[in-house]
Kinemage of the C-alpha trace (Angstrom):
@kinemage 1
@onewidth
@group {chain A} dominant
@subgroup {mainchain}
@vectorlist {calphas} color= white
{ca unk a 1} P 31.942 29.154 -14.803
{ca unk a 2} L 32.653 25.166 -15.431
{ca unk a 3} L 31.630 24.678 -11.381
{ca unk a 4} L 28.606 26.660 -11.425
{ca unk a 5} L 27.937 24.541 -14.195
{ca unk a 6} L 29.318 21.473 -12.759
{ca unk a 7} L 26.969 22.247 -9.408
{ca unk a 8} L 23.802 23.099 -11.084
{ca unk a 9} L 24.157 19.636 -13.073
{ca unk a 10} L 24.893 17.721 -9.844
{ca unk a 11} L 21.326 19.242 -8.274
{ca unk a 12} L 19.368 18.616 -11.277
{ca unk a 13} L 20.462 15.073 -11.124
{ca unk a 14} L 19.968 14.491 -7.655
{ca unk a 15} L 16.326 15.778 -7.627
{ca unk a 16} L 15.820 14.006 -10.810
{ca unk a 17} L 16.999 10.432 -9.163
{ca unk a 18} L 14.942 11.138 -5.791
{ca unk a 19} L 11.710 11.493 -7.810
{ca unk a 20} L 12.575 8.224 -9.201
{ca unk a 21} L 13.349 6.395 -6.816
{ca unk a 22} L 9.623 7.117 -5.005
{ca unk a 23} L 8.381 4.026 -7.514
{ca unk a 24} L 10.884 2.107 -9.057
{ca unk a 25} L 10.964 -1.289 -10.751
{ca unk a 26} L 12.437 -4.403 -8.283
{ca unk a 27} L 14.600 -6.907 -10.219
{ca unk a 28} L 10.951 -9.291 -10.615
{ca unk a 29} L 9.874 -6.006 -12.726
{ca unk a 30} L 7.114 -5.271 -9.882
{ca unk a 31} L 7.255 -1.798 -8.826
{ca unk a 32} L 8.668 -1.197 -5.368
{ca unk a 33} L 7.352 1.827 -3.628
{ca unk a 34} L 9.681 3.609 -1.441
{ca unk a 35} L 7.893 6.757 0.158
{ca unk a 36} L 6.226 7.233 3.625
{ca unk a 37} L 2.755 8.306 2.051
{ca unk a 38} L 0.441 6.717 -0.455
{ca unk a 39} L -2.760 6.129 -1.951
{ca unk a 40} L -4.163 3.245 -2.289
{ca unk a 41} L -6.969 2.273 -4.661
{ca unk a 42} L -7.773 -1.734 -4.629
{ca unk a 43} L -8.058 -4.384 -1.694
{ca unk a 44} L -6.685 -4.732 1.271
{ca unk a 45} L -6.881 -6.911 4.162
{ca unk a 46} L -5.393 -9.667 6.007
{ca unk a 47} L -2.153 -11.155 4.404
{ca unk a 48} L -4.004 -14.511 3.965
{ca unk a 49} L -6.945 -12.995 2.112
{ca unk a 50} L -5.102 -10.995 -0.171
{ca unk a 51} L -2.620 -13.873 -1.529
{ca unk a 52} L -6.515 -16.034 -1.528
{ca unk a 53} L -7.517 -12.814 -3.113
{ca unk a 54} L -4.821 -12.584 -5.884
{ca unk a 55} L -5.019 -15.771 -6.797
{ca unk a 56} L -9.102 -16.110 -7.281
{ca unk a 57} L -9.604 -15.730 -10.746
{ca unk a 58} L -11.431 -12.382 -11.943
{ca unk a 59} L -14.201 -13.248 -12.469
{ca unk a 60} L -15.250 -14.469 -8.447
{ca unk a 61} L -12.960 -11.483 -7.289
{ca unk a 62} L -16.215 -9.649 -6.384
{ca unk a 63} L -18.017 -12.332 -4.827
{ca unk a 64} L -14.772 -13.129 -2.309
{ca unk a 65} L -14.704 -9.742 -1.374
{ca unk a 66} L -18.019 -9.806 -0.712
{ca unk a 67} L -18.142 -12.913 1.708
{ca unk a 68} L -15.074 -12.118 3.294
{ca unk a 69} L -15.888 -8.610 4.900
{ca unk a 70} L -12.594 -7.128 7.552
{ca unk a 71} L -13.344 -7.784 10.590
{ca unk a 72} L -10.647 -6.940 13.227
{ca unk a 73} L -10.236 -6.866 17.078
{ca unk a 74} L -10.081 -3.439 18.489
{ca unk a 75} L -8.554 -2.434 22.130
{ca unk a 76} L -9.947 -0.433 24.760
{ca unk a 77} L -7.316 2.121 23.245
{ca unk a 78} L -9.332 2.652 19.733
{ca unk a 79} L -6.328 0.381 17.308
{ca unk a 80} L -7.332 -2.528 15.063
{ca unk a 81} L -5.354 -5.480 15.007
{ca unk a 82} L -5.644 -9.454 14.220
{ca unk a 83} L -7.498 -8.459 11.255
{ca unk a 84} L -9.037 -11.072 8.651
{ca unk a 85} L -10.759 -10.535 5.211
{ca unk a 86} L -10.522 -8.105 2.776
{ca unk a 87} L -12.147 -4.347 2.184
{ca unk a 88} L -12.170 -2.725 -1.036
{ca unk a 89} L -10.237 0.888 -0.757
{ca unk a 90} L -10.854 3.981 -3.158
{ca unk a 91} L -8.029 6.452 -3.198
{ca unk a 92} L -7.488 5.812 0.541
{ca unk a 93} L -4.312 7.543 2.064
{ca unk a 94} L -2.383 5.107 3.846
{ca unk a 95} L 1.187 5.210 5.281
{ca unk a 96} L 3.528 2.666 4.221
{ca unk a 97} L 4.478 0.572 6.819
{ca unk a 98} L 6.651 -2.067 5.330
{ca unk a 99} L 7.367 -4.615 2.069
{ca unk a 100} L 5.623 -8.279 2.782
{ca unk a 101} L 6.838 -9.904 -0.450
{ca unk a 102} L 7.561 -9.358 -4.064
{ca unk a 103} L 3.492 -8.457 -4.462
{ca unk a 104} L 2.077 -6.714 -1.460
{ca unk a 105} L 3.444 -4.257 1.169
{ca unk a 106} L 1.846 -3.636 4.409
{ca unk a 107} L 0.171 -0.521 5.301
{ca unk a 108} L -1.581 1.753 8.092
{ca unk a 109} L -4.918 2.790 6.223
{ca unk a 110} L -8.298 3.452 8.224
{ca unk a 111} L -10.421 0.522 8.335
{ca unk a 112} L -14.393 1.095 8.263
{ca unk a 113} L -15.935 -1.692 10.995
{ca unk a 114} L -18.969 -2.243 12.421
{ca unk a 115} L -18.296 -0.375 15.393
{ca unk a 116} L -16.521 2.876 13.440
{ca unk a 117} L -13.426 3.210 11.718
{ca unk a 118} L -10.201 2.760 12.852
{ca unk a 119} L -6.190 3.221 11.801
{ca unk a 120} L -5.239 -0.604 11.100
{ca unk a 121} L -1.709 -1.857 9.531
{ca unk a 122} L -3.304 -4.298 6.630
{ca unk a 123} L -1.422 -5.453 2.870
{ca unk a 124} L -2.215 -3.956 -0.053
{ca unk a 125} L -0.785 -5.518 -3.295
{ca unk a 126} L 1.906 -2.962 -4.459
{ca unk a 127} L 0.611 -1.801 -7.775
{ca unk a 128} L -2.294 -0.925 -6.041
{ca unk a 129} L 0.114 2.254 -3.835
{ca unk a 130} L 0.457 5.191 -5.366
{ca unk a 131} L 3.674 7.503 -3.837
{ca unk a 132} L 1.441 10.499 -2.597
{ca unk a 133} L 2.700 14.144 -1.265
């Protein structure tokens, strides 16, 4: 009786702590997201205009998103890369590629362009990812 017990504690702890860790606080108190799919709803772009981006204050936030549309290079093979500017993303599902810095993560999301859109690894700030299913 005490290990049946004893086992059906253990597996109610263990699912409990793998739901937590898909978004858990980093010692900076930013959340780190550790999950393979996510939704993002924010900006995203190049790595240099989302730190330019963070740091504009709120109220020019639209206008820099506005002048600086994405633009990105894109091969014969149909894959963005050497992307610049910033794009504004509305529950977008994205796959998380990897953390940049305390603030922003890098992520494969599809990227409207001019000429269509296309799957392009671009950073998101982290508060901005939501762990999705």
């Amino acid at each position: 009786m005490r290990y049946l017990f004893a086992s059906t504690l253990a597996a109610v702890i263990a699912a409990a702590s793998s739901a937590a860790n898909a978004q858990t606080a980093g010692s900076d108190g930013i959340p780190t997201t550790q999950c393979a799919i996510g939704y993002v709803t924010g900006v995203g772009g190049s790595a240099q205009s989302v730190r330019e981006y963070l740091a504009t204050p709120d109220r020019d936030k639209y206008r820099y998103v506005a002048d600086n549309p994405i633009r990105c290079q894109v091969s014969d093979e149909g894959r963005a890369s050497a992307c610049t500017g910033i794009t504004d993303l509305r529950h977008e599902k994205v796959s998380v590629y990897d953390d940049i810095d305390s603030a922003t993560m890098a992520v494969v999301a599809r990227v409207e362009l001019d000429r269509g859109t296309y799957p392009a690894i671009i950073v998101v700030p982290k508060q901005d990812v939501q762990c999705g299913e």
